[in-house]
mmCIF file of the N, C-alpha and C atoms, coordinates in Angstrom:
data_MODEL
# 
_entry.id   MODEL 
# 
loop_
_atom_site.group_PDB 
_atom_site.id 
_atom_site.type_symbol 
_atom_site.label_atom_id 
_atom_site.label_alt_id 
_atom_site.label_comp_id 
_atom_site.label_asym_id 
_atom_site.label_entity_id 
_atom_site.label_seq_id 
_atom_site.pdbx_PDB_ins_code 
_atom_site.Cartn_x 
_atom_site.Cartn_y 
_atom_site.Cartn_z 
_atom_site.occupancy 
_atom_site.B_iso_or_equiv 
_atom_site.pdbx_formal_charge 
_atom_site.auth_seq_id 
_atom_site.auth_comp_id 
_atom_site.auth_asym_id 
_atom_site.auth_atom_id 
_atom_site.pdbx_PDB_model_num 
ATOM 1   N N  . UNK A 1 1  ? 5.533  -1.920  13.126 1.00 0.00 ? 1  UNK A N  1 
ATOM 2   C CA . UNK A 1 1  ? 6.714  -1.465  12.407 1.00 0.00 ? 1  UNK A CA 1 
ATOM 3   C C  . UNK A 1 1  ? 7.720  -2.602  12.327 1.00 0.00 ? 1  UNK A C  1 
ATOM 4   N N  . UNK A 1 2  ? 8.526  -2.553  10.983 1.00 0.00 ? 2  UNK A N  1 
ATOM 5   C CA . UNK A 1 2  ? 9.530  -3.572  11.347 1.00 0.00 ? 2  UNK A CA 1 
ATOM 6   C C  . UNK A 1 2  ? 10.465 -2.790  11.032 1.00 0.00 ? 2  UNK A C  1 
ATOM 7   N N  . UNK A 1 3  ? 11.919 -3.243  11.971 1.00 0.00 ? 3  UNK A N  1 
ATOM 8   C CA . UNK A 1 3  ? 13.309 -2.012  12.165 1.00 0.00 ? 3  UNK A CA 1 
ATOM 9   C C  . UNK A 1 3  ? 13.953 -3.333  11.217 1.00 0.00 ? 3  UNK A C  1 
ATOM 10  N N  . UNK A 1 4  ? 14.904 -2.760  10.790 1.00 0.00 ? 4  UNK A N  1 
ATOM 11  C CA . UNK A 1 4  ? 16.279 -3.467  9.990  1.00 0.00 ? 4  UNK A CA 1 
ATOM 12  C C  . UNK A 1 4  ? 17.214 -2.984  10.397 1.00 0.00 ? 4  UNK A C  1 
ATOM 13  N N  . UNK A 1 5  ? 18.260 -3.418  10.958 1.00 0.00 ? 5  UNK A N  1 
ATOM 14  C CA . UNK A 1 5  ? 19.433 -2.852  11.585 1.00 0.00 ? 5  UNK A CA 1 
ATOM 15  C C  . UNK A 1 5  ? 20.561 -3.401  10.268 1.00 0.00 ? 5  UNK A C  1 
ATOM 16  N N  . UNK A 1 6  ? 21.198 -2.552  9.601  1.00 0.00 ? 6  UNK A N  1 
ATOM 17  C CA . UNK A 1 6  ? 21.969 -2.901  8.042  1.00 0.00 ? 6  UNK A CA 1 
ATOM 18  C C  . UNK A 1 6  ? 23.448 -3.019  8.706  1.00 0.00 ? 6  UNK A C  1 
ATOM 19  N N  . UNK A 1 7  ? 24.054 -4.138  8.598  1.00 0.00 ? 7  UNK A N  1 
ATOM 20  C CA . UNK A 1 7  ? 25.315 -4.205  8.621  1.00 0.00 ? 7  UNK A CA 1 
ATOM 21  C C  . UNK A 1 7  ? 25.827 -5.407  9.843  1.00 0.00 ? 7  UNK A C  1 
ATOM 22  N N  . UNK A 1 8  ? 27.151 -5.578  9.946  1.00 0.00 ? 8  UNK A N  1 
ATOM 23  C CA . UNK A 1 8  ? 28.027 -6.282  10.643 1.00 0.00 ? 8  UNK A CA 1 
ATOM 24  C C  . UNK A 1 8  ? 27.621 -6.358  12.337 1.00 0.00 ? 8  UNK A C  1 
ATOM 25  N N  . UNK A 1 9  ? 27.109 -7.439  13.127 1.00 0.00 ? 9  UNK A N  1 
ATOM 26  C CA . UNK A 1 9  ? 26.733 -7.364  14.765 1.00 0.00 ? 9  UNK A CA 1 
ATOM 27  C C  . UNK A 1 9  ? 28.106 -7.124  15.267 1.00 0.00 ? 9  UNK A C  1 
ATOM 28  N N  . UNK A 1 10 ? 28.135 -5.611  14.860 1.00 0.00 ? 10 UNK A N  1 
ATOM 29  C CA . UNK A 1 10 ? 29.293 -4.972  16.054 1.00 0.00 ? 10 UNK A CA 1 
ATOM 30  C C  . UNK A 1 10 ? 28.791 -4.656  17.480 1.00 0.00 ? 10 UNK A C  1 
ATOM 31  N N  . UNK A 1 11 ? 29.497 -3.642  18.320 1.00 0.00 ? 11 UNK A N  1 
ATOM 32  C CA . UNK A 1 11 ? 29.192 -2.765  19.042 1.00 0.00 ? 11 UNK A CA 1 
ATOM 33  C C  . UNK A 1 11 ? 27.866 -1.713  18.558 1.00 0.00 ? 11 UNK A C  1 
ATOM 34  N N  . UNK A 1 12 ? 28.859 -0.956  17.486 1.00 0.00 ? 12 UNK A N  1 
ATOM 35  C CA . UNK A 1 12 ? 27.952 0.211   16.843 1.00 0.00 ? 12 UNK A CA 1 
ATOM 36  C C  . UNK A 1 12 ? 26.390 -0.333  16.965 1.00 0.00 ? 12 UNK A C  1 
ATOM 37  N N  . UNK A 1 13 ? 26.266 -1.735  15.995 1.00 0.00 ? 13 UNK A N  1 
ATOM 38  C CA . UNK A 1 13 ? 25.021 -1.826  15.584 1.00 0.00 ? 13 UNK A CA 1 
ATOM 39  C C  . UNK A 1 13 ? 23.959 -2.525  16.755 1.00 0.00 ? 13 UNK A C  1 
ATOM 40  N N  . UNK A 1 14 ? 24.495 -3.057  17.729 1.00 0.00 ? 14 UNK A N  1 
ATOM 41  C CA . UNK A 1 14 ? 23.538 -3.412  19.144 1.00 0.00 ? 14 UNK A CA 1 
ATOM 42  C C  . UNK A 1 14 ? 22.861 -2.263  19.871 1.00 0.00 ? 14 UNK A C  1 
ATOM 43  N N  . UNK A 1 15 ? 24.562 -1.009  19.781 1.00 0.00 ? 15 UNK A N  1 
ATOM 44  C CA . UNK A 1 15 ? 23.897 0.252   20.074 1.00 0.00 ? 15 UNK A CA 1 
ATOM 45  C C  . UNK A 1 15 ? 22.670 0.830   19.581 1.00 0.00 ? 15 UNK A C  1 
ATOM 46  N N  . UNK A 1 16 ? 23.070 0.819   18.460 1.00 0.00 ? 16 UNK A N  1 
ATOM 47  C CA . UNK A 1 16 ? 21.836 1.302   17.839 1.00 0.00 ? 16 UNK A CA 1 
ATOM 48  C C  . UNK A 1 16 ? 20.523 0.526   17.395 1.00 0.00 ? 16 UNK A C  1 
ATOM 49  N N  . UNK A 1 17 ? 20.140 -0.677  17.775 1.00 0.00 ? 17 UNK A N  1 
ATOM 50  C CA . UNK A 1 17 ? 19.301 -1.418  17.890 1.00 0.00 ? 17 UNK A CA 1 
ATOM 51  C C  . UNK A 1 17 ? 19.229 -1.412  19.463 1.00 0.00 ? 17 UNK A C  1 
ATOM 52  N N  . UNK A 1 18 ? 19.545 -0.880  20.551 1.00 0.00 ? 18 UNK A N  1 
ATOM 53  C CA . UNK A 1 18 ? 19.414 -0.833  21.608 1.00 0.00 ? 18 UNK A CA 1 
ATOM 54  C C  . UNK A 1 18 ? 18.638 0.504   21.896 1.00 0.00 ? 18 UNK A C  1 
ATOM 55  N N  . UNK A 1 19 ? 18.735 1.445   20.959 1.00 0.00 ? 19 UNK A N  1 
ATOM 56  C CA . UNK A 1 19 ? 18.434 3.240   20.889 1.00 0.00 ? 19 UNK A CA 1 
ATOM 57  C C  . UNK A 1 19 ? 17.485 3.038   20.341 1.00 0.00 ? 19 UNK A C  1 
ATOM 58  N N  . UNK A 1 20 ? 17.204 2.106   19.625 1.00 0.00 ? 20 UNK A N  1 
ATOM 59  C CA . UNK A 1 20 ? 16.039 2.370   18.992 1.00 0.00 ? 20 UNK A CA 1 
ATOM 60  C C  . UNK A 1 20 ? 14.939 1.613   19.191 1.00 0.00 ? 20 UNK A C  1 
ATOM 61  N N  . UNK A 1 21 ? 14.899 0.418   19.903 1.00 0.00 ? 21 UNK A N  1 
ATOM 62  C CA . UNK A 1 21 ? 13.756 -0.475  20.628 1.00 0.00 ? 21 UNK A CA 1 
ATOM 63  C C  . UNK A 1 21 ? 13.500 0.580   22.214 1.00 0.00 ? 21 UNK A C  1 
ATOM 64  N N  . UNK A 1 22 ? 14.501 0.964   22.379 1.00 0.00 ? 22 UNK A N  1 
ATOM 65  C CA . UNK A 1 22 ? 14.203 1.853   23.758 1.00 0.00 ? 22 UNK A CA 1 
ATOM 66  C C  . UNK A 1 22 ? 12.907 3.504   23.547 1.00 0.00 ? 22 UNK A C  1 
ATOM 67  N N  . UNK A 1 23 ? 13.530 4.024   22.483 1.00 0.00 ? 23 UNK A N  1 
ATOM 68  C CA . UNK A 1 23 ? 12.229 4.930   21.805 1.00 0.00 ? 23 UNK A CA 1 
ATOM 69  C C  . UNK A 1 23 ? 11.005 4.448   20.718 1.00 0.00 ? 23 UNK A C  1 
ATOM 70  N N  . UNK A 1 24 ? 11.207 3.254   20.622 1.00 0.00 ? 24 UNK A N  1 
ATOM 71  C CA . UNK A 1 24 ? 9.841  2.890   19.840 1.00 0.00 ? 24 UNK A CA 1 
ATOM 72  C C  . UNK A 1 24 ? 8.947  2.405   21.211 1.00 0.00 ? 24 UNK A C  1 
ATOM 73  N N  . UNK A 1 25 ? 9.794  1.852   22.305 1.00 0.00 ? 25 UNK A N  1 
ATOM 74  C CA . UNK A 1 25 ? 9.113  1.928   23.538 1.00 0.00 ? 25 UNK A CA 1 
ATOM 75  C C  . UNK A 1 25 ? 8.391  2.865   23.799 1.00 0.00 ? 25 UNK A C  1 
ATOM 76  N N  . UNK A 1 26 ? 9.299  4.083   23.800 1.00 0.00 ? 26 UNK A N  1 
ATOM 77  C CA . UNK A 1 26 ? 9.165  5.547   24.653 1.00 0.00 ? 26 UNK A CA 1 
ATOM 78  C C  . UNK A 1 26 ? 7.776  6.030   24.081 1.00 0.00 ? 26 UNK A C  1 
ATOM 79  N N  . UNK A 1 27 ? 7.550  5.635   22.780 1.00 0.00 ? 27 UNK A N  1 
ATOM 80  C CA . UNK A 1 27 ? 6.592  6.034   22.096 1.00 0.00 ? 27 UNK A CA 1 
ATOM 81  C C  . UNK A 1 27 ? 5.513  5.049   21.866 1.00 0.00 ? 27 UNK A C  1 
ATOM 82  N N  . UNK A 1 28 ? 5.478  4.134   22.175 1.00 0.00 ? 28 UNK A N  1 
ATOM 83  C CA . UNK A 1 28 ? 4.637  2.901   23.105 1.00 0.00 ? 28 UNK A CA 1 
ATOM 84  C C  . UNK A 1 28 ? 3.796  2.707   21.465 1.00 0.00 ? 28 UNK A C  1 
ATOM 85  N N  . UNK A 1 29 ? 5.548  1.987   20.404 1.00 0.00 ? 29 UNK A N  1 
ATOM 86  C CA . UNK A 1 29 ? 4.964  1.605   19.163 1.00 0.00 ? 29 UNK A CA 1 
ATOM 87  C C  . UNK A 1 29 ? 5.648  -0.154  19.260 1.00 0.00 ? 29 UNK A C  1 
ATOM 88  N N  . UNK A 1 30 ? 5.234  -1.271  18.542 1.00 0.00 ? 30 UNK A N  1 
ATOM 89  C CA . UNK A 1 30 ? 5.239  -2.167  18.659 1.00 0.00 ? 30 UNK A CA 1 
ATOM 90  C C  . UNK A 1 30 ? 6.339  -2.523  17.664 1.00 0.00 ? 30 UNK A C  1 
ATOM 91  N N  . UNK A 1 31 ? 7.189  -3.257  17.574 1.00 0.00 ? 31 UNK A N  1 
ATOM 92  C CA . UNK A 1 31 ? 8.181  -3.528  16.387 1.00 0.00 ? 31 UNK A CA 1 
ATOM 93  C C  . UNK A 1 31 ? 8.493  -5.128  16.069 1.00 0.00 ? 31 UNK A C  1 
ATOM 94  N N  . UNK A 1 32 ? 9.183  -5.379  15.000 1.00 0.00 ? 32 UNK A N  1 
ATOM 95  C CA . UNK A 1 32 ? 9.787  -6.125  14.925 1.00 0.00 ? 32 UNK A CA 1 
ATOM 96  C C  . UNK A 1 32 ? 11.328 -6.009  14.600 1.00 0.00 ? 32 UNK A C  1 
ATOM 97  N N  . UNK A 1 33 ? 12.100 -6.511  15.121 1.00 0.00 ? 33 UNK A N  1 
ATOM 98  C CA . UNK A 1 33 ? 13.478 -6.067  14.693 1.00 0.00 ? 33 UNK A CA 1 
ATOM 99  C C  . UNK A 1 33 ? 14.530 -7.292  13.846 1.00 0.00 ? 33 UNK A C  1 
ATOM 100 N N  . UNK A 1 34 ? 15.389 -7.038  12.963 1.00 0.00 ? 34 UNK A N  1 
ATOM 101 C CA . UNK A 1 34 ? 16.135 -7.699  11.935 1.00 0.00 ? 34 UNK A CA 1 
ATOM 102 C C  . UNK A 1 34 ? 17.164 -7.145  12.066 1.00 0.00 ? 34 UNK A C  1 
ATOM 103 N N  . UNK A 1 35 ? 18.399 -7.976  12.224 1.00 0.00 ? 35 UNK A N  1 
ATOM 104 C CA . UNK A 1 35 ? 19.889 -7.395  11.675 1.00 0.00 ? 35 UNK A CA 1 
ATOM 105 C C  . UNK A 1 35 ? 20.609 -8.235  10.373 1.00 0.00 ? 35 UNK A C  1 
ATOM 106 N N  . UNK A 1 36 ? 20.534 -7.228  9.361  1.00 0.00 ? 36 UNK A N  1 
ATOM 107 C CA . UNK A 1 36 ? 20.311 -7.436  7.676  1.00 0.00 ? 36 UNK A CA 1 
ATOM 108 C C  . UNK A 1 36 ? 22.145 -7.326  7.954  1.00 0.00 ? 36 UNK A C  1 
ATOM 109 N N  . UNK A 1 37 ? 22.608 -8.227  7.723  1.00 0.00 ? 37 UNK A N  1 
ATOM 110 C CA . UNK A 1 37 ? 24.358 -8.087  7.508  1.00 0.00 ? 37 UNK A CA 1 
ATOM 111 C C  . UNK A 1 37 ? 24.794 -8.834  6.103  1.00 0.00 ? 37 UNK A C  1 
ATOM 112 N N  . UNK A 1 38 ? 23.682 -9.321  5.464  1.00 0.00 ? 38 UNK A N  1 
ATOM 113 C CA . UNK A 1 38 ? 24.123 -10.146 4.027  1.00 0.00 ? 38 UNK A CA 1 
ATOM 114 C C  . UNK A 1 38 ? 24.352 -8.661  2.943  1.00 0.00 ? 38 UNK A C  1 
ATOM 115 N N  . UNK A 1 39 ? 25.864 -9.034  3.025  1.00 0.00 ? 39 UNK A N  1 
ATOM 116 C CA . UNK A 1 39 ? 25.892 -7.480  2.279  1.00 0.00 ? 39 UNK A CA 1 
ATOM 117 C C  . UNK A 1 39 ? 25.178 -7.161  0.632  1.00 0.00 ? 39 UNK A C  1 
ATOM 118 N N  . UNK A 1 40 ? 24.934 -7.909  -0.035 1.00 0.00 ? 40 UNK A N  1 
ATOM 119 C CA . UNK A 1 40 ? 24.431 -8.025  -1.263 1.00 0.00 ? 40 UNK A CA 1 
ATOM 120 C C  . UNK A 1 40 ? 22.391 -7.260  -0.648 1.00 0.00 ? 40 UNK A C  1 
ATOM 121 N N  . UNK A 1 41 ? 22.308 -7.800  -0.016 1.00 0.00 ? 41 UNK A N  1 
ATOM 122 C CA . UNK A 1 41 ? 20.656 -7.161  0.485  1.00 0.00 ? 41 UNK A CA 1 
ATOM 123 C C  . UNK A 1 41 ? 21.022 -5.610  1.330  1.00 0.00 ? 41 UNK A C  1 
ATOM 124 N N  . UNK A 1 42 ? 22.243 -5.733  1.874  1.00 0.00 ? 42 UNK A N  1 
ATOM 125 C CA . UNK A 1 42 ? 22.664 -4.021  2.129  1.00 0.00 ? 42 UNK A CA 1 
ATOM 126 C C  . UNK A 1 42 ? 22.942 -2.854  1.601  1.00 0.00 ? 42 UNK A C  1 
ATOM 127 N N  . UNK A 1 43 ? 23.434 -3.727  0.134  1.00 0.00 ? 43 UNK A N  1 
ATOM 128 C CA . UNK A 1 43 ? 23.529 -2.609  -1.118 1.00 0.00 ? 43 UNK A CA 1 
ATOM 129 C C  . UNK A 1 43 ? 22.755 -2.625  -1.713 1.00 0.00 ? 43 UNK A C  1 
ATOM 130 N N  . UNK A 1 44 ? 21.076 -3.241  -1.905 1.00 0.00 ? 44 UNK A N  1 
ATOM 131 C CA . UNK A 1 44 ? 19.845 -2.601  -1.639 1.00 0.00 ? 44 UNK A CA 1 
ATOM 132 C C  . UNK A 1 44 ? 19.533 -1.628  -1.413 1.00 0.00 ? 44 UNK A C  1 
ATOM 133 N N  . UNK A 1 45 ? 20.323 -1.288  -0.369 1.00 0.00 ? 45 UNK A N  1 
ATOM 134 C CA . UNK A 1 45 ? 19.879 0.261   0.283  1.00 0.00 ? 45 UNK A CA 1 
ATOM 135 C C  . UNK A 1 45 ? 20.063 1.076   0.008  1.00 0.00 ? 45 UNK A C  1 
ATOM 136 N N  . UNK A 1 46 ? 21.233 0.934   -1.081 1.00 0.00 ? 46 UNK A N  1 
ATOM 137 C CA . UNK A 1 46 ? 22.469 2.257   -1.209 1.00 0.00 ? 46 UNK A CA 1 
ATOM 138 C C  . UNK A 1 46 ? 23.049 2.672   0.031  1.00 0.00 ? 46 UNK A C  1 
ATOM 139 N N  . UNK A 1 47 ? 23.593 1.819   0.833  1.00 0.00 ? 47 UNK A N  1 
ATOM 140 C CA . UNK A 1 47 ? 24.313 2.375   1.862  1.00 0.00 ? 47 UNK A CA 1 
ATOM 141 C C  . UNK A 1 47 ? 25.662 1.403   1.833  1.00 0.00 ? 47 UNK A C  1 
ATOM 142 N N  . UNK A 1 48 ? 26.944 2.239   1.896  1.00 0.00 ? 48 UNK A N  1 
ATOM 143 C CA . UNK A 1 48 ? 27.663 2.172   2.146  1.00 0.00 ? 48 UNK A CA 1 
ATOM 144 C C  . UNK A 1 48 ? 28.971 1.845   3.773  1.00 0.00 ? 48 UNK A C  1 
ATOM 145 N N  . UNK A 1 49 ? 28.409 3.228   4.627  1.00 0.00 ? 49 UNK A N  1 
ATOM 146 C CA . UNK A 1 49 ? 28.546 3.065   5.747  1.00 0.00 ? 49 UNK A CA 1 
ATOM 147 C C  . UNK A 1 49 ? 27.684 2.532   6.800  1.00 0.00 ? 49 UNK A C  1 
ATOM 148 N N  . UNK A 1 50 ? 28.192 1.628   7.444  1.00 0.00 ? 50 UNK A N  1 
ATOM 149 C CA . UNK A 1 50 ? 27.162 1.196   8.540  1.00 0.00 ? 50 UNK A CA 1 
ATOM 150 C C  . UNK A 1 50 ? 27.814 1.740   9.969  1.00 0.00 ? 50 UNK A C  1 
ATOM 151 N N  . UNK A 1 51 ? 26.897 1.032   11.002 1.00 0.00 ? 51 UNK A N  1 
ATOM 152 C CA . UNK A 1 51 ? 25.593 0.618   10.890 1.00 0.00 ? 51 UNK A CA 1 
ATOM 153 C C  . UNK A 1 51 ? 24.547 1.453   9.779  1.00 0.00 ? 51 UNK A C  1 
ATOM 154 N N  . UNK A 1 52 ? 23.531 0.896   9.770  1.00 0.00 ? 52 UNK A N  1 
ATOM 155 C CA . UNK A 1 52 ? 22.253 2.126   9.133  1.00 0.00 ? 52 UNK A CA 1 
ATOM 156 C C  . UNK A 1 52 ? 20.957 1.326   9.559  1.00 0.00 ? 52 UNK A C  1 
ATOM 157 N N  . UNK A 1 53 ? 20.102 2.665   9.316  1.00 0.00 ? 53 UNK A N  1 
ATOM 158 C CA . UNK A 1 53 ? 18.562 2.247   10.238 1.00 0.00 ? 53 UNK A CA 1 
ATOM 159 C C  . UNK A 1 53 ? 17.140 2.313   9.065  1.00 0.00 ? 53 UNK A C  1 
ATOM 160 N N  . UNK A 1 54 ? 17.135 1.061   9.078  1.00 0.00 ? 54 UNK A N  1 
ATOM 161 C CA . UNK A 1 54 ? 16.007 1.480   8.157  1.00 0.00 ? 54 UNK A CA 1 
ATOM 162 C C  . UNK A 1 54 ? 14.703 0.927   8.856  1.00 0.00 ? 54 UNK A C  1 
ATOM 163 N N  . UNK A 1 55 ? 13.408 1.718   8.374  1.00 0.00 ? 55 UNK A N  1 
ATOM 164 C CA . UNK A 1 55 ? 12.194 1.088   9.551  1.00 0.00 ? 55 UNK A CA 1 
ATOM 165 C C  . UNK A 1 55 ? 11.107 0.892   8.346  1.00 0.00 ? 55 UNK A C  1 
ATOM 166 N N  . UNK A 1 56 ? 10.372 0.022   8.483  1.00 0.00 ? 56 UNK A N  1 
ATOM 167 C CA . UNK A 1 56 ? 9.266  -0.212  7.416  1.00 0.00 ? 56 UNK A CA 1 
ATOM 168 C C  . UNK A 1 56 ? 9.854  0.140   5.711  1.00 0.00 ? 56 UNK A C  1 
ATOM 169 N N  . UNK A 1 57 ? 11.191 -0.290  5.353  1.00 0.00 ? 57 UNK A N  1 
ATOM 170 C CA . UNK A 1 57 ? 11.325 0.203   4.283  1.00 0.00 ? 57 UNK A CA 1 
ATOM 171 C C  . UNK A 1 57 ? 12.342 1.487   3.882  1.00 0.00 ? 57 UNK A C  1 
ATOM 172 N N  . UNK A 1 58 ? 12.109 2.289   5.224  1.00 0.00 ? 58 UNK A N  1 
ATOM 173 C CA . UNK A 1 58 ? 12.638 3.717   4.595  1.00 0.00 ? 58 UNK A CA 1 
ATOM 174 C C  . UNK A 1 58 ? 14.101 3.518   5.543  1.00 0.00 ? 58 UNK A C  1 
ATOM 175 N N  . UNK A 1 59 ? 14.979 3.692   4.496  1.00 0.00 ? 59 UNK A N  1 
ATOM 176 C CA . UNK A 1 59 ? 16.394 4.334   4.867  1.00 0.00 ? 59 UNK A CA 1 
ATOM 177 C C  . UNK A 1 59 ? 16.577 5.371   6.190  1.00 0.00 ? 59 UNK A C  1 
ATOM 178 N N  . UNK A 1 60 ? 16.383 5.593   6.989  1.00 0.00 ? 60 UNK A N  1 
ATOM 179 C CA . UNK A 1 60 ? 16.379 6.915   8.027  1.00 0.00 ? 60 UNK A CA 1 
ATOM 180 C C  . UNK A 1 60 ? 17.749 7.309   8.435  1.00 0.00 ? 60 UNK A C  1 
ATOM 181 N N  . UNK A 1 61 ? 18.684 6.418   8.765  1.00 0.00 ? 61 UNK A N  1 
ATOM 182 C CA . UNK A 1 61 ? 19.922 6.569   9.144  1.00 0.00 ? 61 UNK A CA 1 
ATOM 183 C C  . UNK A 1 61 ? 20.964 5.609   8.799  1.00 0.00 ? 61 UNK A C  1 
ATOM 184 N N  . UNK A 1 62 ? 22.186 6.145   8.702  1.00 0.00 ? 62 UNK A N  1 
ATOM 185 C CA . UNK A 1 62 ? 23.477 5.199   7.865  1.00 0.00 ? 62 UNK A CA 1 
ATOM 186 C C  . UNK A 1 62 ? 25.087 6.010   8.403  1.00 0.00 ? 62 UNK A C  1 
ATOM 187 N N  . UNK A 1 63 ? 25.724 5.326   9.352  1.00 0.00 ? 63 UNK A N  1 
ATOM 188 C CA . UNK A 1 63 ? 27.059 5.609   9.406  1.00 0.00 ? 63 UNK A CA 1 
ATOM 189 C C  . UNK A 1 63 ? 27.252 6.243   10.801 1.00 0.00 ? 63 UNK A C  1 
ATOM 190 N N  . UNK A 1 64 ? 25.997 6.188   11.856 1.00 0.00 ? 64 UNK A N  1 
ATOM 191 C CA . UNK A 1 64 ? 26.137 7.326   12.711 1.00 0.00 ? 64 UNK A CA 1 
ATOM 192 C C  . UNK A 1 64 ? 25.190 5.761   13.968 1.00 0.00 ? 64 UNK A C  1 
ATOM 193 N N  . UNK A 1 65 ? 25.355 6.153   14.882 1.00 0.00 ? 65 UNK A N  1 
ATOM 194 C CA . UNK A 1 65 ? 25.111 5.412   16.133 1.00 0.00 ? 65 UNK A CA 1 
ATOM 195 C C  . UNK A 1 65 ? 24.026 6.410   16.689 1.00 0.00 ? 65 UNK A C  1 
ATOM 196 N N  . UNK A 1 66 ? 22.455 6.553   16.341 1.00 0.00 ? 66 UNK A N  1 
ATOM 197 C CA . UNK A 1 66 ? 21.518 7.799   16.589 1.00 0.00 ? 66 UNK A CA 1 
ATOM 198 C C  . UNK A 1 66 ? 21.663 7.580   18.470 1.00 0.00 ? 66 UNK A C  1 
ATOM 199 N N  . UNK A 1 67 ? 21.272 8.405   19.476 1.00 0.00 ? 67 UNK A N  1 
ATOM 200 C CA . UNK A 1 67 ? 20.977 8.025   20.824 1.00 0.00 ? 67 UNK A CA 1 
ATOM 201 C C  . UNK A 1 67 ? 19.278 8.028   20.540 1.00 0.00 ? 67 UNK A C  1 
ATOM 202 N N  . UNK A 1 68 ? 18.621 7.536   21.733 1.00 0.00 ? 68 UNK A N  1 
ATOM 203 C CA . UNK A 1 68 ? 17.291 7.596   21.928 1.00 0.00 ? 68 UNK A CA 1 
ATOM 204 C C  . UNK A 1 68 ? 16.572 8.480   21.356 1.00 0.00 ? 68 UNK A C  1 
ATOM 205 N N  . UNK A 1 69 ? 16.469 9.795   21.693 1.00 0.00 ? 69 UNK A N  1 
ATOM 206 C CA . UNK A 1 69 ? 16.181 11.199  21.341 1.00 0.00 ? 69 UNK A CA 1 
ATOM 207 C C  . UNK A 1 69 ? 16.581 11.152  19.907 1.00 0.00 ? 69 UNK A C  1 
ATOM 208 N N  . UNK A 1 70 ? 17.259 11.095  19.215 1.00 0.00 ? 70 UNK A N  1 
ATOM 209 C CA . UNK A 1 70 ? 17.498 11.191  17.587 1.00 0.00 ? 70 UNK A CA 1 
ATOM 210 C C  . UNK A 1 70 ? 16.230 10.054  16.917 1.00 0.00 ? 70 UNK A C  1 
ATOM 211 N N  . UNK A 1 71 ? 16.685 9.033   17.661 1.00 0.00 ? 71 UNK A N  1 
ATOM 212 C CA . UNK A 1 71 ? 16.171 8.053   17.303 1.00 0.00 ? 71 UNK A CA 1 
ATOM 213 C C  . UNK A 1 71 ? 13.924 8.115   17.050 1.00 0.00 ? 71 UNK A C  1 
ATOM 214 N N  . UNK A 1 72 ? 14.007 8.749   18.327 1.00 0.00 ? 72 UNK A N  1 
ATOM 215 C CA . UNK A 1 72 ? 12.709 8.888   18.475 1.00 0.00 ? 72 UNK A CA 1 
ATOM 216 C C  . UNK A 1 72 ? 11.950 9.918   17.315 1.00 0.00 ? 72 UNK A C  1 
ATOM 217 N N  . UNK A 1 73 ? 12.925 11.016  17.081 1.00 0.00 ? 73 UNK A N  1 
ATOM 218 C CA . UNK A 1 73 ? 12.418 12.133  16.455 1.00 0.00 ? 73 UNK A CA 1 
ATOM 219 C C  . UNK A 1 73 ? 12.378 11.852  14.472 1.00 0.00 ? 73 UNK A C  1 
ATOM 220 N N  . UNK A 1 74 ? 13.396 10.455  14.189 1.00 0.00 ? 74 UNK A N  1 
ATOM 221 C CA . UNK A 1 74 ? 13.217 9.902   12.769 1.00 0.00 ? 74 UNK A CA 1 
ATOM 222 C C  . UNK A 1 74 ? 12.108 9.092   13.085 1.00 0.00 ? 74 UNK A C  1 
ATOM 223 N N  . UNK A 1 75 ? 11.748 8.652   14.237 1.00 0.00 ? 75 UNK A N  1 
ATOM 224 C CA . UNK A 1 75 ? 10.632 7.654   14.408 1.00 0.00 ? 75 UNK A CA 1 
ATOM 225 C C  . UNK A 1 75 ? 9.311  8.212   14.038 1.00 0.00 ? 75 UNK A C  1 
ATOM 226 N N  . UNK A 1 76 ? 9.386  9.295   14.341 1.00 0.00 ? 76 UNK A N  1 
ATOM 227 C CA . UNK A 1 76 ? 7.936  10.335  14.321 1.00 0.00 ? 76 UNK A CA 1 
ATOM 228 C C  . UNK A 1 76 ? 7.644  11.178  12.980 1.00 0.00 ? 76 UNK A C  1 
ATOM 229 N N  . UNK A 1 77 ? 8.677  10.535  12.140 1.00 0.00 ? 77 UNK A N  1 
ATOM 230 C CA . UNK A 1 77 ? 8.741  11.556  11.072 1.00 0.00 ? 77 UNK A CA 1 
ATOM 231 C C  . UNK A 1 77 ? 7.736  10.354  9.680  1.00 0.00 ? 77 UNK A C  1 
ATOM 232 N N  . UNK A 1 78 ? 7.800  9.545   10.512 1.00 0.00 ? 78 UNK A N  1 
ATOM 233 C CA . UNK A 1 78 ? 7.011  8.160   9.663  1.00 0.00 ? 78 UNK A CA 1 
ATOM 234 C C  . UNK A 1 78 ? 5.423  8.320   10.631 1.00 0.00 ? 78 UNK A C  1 
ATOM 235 N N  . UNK A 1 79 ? 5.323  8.805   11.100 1.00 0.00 ? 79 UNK A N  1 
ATOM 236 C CA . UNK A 1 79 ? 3.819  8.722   11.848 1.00 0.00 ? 79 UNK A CA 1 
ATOM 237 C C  . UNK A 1 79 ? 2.603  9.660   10.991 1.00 0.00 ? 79 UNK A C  1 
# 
C-alpha cells in the first residue's frame, strides 16, 4: 500500500500519519508513506480541509485527525 498524508507537516498531520502506520501495523499490512503538502497536487484530490488520508489512490479521510481504530476500519474497507 502506499499512504499519502495531504497537507501542511503540522501536529494534526504526524498524528495522523502516526494512527495510521500504527494500524496498517495492527493489521500486519506493509506501506509506504508520503506527505503530499505541494498544494497544486492537493487540489487533485478535491480536498480542501486538511490534514486528509488518502491510501493507494483513494481519498478515505480529509479534515479530521482518524485515531487507530477509525483508521484501521477505512483500512479494511480497501481489502
Amino acid at each position: 500500500m502506499h499512504v499519502k498524508i495531504l497537507g501542511p507537516a503540522t501536529k494534526d498531520a504526524e498524528k495522523l500519519m502516526q494512527n495510521t502506520a500504527i494500524a496498517l501495523k495492527k493489521l500486519k499490512i506493509k506501506a509506504s508513506f508520503e506527505n503530499v503538502n505541494d498544494f497544486r497536487k492537493v487540489m487533485t484530490y478535491g480536498v480542501m480541509t486538511m490534514p486528509a488520508l488518502v491510501i493507494d489512490e483513494q481519498l478515505l479521510s480529509y479534515g479530521t485527525i482518524l485515531n487507530v481504530e477509525e483508521a484501521m476500519k477505512l483500512i479494511k474497507t480497501l481489502m
